[in-house]
PDB file with one MODEL, atoms N, CA, C and O in Angstrom:
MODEL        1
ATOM      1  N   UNK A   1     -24.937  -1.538  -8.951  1.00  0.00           N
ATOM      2  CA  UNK A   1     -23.943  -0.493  -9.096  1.00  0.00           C
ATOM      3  C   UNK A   1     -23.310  -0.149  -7.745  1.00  0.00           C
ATOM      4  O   UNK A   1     -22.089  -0.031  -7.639  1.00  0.00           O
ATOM      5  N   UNK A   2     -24.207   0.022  -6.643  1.00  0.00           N
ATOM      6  CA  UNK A   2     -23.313   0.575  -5.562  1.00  0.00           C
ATOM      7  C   UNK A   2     -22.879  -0.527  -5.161  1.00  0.00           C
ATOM      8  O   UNK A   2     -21.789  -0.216  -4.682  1.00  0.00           O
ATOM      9  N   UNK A   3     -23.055  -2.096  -4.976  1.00  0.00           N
ATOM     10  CA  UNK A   3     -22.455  -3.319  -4.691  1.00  0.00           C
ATOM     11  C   UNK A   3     -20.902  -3.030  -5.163  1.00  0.00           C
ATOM     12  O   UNK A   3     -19.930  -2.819  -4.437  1.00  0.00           O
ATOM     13  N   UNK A   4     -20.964  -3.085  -6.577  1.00  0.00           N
ATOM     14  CA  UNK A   4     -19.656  -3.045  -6.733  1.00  0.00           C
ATOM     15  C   UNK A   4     -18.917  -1.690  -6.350  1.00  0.00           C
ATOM     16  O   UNK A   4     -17.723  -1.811  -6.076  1.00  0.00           O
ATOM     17  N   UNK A   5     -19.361  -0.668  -6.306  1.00  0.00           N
ATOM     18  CA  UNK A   5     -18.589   0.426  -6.033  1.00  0.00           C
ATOM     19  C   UNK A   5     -18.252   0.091  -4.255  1.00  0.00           C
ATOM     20  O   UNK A   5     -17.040   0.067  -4.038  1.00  0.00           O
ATOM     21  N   UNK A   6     -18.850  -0.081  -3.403  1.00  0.00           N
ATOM     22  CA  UNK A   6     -18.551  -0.828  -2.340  1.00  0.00           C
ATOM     23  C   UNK A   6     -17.765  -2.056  -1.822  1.00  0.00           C
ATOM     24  O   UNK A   6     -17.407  -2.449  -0.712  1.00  0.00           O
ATOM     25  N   UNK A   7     -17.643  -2.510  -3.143  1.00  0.00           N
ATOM     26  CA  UNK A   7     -16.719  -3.947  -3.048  1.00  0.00           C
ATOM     27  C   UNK A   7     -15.279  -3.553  -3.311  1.00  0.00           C
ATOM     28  O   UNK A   7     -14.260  -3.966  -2.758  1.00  0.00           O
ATOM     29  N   UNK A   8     -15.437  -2.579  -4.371  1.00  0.00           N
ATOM     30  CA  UNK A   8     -14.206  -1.829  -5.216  1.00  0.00           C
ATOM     31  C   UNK A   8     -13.336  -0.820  -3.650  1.00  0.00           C
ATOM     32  O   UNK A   8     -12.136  -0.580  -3.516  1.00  0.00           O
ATOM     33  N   UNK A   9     -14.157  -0.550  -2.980  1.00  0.00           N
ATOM     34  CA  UNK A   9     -13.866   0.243  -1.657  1.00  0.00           C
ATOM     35  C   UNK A   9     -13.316  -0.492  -0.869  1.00  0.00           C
ATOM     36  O   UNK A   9     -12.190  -0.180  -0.481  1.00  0.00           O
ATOM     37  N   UNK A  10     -14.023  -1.849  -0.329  1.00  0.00           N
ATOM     38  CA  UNK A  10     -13.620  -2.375   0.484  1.00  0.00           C
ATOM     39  C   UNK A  10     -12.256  -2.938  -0.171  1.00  0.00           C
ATOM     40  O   UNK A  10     -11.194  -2.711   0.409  1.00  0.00           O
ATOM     41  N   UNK A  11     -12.272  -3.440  -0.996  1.00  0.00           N
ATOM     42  CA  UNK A  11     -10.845  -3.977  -1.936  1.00  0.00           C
ATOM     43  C   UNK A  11      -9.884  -2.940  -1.536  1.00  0.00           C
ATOM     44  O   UNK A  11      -9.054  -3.227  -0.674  1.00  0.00           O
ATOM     45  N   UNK A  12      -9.897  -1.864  -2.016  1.00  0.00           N
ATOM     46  CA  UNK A  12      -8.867  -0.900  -2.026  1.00  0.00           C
ATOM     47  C   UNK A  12      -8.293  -0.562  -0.318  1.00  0.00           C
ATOM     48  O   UNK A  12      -7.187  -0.346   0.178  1.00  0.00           O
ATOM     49  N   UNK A  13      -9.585  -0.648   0.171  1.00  0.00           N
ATOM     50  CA  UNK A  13      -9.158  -0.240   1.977  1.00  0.00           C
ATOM     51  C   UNK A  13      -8.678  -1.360   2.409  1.00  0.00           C
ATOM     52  O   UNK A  13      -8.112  -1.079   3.465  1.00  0.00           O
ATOM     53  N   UNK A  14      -8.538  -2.888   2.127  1.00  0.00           N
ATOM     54  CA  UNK A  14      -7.931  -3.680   2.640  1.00  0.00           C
ATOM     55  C   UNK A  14      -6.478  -3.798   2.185  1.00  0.00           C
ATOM     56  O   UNK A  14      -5.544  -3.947   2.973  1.00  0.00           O
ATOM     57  N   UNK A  15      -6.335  -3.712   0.691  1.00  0.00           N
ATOM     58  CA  UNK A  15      -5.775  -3.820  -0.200  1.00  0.00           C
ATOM     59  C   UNK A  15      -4.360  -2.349   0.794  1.00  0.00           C
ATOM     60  O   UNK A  15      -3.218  -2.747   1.022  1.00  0.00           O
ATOM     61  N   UNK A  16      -4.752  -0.917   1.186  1.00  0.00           N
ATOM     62  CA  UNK A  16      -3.821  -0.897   1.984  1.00  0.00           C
ATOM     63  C   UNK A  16      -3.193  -1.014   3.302  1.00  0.00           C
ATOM     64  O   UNK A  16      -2.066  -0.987   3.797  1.00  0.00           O
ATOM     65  N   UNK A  17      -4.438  -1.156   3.661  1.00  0.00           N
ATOM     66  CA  UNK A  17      -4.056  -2.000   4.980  1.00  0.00           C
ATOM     67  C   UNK A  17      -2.955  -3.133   4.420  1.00  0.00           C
ATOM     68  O   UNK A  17      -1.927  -2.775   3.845  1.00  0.00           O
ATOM     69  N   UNK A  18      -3.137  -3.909   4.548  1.00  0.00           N
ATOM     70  CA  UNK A  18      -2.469  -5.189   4.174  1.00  0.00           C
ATOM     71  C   UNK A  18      -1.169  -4.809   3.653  1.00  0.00           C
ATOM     72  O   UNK A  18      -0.219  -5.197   4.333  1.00  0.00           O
ATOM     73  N   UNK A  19      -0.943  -4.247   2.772  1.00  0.00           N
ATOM     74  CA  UNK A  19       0.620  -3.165   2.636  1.00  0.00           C
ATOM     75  C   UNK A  19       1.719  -2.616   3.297  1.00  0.00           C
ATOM     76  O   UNK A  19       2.932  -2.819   3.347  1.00  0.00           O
ATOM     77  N   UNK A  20       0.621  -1.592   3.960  1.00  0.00           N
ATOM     78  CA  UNK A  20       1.095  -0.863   5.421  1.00  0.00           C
ATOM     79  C   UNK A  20       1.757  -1.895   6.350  1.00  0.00           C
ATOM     80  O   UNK A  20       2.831  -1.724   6.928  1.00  0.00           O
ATOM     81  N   UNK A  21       0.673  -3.417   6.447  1.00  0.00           N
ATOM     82  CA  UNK A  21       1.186  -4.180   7.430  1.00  0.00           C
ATOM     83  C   UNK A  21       2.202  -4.785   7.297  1.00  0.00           C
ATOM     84  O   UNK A  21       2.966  -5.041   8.228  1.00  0.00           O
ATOM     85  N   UNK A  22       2.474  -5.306   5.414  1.00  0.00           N
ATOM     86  CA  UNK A  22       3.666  -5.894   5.385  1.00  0.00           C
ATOM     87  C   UNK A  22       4.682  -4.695   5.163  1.00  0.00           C
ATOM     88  O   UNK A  22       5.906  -4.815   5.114  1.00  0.00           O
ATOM     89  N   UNK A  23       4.139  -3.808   5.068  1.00  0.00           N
ATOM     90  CA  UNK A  23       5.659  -2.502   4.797  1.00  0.00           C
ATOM     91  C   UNK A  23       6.349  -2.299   6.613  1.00  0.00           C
ATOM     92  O   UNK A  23       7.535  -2.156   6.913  1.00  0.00           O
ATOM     93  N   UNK A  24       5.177  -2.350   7.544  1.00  0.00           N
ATOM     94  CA  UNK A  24       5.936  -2.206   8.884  1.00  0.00           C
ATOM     95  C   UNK A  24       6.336  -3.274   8.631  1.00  0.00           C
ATOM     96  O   UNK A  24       7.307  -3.385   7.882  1.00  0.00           O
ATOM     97  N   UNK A  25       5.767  -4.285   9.127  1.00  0.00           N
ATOM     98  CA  UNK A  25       6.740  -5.576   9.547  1.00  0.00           C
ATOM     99  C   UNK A  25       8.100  -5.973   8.665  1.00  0.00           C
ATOM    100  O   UNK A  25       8.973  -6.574   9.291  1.00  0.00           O
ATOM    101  N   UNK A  26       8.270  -5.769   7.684  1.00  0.00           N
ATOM    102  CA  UNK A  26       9.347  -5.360   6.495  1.00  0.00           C
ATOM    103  C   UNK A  26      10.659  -3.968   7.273  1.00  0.00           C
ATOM    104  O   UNK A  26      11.884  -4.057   7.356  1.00  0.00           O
ATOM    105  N   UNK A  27      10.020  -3.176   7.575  1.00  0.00           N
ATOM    106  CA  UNK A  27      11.004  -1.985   7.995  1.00  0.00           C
ATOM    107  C   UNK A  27      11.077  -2.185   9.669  1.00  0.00           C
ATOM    108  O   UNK A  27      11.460  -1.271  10.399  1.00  0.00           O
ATOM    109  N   UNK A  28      10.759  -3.183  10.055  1.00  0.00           N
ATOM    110  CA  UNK A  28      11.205  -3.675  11.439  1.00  0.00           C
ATOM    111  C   UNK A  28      12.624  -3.938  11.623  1.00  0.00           C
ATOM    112  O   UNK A  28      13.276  -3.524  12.582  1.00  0.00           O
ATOM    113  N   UNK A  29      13.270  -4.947  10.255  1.00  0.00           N
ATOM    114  CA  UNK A  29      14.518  -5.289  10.052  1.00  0.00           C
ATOM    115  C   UNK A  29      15.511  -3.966  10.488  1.00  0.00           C
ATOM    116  O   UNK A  29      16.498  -4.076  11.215  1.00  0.00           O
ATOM    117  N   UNK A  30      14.969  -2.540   9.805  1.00  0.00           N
ATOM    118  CA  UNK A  30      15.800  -1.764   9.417  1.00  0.00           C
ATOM    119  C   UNK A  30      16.205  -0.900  11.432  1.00  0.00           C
ATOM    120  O   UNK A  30      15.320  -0.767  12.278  1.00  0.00           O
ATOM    121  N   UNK A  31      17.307  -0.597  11.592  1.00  0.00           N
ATOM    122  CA  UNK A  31      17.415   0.034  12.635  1.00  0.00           C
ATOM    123  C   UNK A  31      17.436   1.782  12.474  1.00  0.00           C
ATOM    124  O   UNK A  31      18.360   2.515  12.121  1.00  0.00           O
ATOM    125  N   UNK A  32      16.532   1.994  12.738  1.00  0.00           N
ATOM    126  CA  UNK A  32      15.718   3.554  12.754  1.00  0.00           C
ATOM    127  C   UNK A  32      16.670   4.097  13.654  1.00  0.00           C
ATOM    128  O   UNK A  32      17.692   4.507  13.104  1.00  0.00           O
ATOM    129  N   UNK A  33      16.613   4.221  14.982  1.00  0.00           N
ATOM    130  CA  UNK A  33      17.280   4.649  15.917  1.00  0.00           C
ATOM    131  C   UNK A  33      18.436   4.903  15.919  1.00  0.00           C
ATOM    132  O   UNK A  33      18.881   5.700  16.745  1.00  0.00           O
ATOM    133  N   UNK A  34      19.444   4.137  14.753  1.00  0.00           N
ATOM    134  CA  UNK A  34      20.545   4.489  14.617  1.00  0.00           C
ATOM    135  C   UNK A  34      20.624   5.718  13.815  1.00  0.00           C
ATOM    136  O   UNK A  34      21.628   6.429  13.859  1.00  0.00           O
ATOM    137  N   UNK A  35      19.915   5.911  13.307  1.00  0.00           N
ATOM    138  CA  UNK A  35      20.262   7.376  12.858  1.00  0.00           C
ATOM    139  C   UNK A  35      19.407   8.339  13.350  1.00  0.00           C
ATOM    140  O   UNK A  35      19.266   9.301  12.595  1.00  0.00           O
ATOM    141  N   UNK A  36      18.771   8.374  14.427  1.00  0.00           N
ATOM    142  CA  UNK A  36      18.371   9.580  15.120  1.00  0.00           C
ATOM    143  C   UNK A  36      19.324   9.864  16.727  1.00  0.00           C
ATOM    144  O   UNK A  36      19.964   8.992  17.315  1.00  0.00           O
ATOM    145  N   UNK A  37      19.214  10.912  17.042  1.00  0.00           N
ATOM    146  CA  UNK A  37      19.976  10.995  18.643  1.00  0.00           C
ATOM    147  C   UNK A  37      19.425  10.032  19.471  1.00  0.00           C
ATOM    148  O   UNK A  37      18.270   9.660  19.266  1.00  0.00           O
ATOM    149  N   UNK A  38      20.046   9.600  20.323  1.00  0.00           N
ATOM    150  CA  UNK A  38      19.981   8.491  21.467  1.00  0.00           C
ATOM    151  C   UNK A  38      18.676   8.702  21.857  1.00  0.00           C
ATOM    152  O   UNK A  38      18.183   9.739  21.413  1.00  0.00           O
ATOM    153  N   UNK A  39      17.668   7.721  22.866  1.00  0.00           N
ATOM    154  CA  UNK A  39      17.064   8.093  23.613  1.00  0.00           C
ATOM    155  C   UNK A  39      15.835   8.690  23.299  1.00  0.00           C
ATOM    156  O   UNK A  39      15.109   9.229  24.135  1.00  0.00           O
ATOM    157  N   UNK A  40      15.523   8.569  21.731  1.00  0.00           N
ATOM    158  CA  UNK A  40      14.492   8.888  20.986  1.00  0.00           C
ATOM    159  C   UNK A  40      13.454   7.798  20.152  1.00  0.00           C
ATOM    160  O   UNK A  40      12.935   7.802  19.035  1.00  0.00           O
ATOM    161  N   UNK A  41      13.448   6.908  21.273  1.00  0.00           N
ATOM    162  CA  UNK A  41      12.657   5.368  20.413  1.00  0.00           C
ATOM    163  C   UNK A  41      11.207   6.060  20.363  1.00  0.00           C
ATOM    164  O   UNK A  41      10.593   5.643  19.381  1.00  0.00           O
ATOM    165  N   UNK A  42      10.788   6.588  20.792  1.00  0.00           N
ATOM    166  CA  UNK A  42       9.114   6.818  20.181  1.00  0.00           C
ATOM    167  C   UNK A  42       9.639   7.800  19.076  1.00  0.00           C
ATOM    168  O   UNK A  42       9.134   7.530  17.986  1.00  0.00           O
ATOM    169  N   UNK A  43      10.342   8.660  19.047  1.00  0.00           N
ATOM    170  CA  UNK A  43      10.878   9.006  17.615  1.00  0.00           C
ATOM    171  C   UNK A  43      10.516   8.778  16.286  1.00  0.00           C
ATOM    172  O   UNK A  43       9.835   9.292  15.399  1.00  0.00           O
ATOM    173  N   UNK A  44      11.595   7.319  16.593  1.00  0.00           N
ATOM    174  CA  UNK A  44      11.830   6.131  15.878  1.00  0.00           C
ATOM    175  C   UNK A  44      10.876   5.102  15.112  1.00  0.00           C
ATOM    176  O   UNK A  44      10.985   4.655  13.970  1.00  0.00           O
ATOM    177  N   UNK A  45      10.176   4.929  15.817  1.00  0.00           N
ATOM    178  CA  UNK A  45       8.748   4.349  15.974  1.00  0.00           C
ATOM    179  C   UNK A  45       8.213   4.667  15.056  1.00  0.00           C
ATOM    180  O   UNK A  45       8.149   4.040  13.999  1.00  0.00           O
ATOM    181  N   UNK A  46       7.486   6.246  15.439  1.00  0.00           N
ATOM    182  CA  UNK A  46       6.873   7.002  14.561  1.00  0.00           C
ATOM    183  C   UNK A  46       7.498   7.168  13.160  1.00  0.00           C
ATOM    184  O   UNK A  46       6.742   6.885  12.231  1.00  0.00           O
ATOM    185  N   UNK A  47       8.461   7.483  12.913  1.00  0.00           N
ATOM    186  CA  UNK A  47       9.280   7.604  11.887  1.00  0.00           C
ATOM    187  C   UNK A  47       8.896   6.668  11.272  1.00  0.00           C
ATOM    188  O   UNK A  47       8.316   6.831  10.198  1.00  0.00           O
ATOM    189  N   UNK A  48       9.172   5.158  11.919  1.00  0.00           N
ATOM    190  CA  UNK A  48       8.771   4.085  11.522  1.00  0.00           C
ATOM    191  C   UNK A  48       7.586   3.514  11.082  1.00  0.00           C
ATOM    192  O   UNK A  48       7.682   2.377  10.620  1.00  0.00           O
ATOM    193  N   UNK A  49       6.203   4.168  11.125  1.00  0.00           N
ATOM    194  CA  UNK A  49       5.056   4.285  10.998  1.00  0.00           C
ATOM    195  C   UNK A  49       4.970   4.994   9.974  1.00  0.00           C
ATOM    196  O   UNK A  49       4.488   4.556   8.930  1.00  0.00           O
ATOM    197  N   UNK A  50       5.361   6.039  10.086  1.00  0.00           N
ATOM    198  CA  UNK A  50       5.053   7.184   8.596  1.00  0.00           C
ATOM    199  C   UNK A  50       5.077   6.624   7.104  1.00  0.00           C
ATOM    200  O   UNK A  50       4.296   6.649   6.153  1.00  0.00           O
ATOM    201  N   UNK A  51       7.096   5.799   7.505  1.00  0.00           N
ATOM    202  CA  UNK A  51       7.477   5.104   6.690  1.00  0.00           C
ATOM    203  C   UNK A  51       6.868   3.889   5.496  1.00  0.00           C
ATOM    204  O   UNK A  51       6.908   3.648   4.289  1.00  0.00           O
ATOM    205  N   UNK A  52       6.363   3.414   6.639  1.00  0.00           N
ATOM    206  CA  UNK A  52       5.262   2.352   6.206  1.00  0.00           C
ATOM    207  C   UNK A  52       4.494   2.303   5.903  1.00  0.00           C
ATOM    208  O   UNK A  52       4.203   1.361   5.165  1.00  0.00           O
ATOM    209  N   UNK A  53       3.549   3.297   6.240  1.00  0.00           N
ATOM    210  CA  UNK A  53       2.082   4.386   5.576  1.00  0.00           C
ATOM    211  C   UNK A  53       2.273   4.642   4.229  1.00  0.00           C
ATOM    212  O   UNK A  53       1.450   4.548   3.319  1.00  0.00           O
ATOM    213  N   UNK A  54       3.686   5.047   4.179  1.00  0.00           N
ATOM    214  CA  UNK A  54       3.700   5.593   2.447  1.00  0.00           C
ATOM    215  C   UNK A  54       4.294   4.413   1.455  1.00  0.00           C
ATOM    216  O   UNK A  54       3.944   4.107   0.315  1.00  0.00           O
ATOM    217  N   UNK A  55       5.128   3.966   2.148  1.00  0.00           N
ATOM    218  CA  UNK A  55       5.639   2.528   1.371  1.00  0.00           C
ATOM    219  C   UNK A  55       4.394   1.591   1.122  1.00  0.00           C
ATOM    220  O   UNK A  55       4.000   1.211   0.019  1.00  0.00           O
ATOM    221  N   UNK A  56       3.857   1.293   2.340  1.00  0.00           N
ATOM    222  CA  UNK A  56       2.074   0.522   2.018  1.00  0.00           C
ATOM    223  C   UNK A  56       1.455   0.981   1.346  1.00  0.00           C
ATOM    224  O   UNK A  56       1.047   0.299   0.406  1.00  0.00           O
ATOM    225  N   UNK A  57       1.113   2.154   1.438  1.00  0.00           N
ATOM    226  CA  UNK A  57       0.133   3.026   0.163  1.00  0.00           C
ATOM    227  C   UNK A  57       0.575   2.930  -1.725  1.00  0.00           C
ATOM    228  O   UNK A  57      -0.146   2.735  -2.704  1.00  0.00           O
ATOM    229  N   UNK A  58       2.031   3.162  -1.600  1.00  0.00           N
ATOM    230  CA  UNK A  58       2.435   3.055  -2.966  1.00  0.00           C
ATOM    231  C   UNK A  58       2.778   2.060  -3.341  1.00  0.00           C
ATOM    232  O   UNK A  58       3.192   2.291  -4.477  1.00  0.00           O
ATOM    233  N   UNK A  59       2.912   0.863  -3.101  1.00  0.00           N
ATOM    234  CA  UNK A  59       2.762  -0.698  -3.274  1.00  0.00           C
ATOM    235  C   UNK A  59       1.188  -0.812  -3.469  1.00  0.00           C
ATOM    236  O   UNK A  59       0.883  -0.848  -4.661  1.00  0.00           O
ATOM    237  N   UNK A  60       0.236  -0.870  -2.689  1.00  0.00           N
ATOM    238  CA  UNK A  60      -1.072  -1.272  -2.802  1.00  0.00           C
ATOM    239  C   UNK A  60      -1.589  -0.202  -3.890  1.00  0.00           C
ATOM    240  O   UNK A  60      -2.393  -0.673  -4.695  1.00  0.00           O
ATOM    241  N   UNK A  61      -1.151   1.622  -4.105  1.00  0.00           N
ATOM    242  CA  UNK A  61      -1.845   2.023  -5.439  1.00  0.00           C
ATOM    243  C   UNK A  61      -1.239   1.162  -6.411  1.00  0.00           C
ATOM    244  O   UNK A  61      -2.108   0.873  -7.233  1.00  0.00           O
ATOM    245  N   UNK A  62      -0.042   0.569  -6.719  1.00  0.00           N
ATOM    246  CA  UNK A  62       0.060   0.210  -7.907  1.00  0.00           C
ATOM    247  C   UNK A  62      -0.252  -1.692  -8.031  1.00  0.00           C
ATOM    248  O   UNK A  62      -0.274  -2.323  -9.088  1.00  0.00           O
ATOM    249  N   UNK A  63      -0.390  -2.068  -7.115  1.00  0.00           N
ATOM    250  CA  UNK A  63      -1.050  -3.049  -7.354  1.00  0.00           C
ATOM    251  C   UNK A  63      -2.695  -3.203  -7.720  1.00  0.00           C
ATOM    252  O   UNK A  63      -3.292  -4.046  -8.389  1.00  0.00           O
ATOM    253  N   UNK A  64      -3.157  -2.011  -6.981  1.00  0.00           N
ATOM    254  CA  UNK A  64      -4.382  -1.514  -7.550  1.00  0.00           C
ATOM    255  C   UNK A  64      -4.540  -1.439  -8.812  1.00  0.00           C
ATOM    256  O   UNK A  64      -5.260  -2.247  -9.399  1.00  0.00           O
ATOM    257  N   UNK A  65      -3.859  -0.402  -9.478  1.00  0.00           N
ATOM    258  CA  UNK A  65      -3.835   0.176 -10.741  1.00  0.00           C
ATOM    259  C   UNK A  65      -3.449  -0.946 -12.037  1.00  0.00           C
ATOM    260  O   UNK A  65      -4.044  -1.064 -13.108  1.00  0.00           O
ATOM    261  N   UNK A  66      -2.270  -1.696 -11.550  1.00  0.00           N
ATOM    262  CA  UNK A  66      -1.807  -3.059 -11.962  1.00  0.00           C
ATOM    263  C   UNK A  66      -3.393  -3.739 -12.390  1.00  0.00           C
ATOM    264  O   UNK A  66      -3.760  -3.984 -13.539  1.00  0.00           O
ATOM    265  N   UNK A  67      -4.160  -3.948 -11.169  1.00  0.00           N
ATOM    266  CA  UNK A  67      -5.025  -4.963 -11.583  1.00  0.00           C
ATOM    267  C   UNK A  67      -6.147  -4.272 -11.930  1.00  0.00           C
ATOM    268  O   UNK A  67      -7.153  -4.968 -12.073  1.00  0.00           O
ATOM    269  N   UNK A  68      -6.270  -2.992 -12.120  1.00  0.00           N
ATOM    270  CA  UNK A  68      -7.595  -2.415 -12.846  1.00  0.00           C
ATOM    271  C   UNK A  68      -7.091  -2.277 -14.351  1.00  0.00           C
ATOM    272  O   UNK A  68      -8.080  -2.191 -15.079  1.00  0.00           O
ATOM    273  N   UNK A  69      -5.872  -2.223 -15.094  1.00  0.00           N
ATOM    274  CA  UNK A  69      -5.313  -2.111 -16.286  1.00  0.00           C
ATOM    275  C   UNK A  69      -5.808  -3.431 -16.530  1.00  0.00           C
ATOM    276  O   UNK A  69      -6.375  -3.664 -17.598  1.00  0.00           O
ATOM    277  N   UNK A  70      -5.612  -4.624 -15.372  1.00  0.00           N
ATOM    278  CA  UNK A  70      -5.656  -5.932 -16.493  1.00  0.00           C
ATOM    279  C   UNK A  70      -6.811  -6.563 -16.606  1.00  0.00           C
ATOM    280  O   UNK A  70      -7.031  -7.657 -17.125  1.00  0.00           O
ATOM    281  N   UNK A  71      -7.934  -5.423 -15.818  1.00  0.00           N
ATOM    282  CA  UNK A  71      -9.241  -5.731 -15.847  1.00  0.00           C
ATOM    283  C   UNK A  71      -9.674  -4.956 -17.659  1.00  0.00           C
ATOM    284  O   UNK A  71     -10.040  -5.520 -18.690  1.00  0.00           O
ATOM    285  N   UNK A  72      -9.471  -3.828 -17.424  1.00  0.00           N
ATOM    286  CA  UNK A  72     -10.220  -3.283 -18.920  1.00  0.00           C
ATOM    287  C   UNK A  72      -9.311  -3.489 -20.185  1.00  0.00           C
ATOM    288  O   UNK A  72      -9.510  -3.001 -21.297  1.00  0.00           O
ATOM    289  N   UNK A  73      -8.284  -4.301 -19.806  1.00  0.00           N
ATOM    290  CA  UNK A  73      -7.054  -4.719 -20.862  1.00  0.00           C
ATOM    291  C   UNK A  73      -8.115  -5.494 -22.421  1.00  0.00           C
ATOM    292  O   UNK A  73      -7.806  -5.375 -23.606  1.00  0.00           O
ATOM    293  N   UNK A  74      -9.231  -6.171 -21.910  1.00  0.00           N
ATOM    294  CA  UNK A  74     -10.398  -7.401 -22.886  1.00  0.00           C
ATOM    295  C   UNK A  74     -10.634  -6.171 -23.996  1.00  0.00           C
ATOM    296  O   UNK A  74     -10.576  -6.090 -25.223  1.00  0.00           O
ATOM    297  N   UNK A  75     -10.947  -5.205 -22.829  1.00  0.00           N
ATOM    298  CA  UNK A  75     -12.163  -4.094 -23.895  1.00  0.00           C
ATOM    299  C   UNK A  75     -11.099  -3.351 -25.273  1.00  0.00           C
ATOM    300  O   UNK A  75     -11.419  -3.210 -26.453  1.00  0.00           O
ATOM    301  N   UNK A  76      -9.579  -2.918 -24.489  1.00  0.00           N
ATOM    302  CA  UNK A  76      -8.532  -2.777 -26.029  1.00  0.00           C
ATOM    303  C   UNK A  76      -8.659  -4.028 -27.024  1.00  0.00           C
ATOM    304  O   UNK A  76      -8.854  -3.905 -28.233  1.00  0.00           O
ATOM    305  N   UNK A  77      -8.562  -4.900 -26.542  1.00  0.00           N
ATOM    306  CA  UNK A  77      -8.838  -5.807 -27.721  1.00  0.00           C
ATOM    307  C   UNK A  77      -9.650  -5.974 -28.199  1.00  0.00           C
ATOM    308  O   UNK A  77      -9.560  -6.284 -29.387  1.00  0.00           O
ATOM    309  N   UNK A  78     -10.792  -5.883 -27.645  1.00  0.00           N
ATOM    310  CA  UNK A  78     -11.944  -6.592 -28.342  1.00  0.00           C
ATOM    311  C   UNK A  78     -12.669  -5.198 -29.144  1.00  0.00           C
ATOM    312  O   UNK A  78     -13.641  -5.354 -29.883  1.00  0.00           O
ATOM    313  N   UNK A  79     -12.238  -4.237 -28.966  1.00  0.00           N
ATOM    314  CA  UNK A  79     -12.531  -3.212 -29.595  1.00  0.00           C
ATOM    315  C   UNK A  79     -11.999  -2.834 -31.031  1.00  0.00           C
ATOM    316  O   UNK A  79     -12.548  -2.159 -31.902  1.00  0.00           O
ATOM    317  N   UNK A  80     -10.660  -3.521 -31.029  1.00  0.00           N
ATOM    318  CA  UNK A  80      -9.779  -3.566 -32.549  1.00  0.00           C
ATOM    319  C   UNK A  80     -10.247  -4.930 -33.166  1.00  0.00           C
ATOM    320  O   UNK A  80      -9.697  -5.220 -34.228  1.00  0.00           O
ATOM    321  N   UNK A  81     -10.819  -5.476 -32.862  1.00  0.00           N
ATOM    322  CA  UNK A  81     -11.647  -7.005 -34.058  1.00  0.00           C
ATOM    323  C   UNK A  81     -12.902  -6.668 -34.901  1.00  0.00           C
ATOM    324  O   UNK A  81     -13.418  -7.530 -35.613  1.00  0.00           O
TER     325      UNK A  81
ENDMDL
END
């Protein structure tokens, strides 16, 4: 029991990591700085971080959620036979 509840953890904590990382490197393209005042690149940055925190997070919950639906998806069926 705690194996998997630990595996299920580590899944999920990589699961947003890995998000986050492709959500920065993804919003790298975008130029931040142009819409803040000059001269404000750690600003920017940050902005740019936040951004990606939440874009990574809500990509990886629903890929989460995605693949825990298509885990207990057997038990709807096999429950109506």
């Amino acid at each position: 029991m705690y194996t998997s509840m630990g595996l299920s953890s580590l899944l999920t904590l990589l699961s947003h990591l890995l998000f986050i990382a492709i959500s920065f490197r993804l919003l790298t393209a975008v130029r931040f700085d142009k819409f803040l005042r000059p001269n404000h690149v750690g600003e920017s940055r940050l902005l740019l971080l936040f951004i990606a925190i939440a874009l990574g997070y809500l990509v990886s919950s629903f890929f989460l959620s995605a693949l825990e639906a298509s885990r207990t998806l057997p038990y709807l069926l096999r429950s109506n036979l």
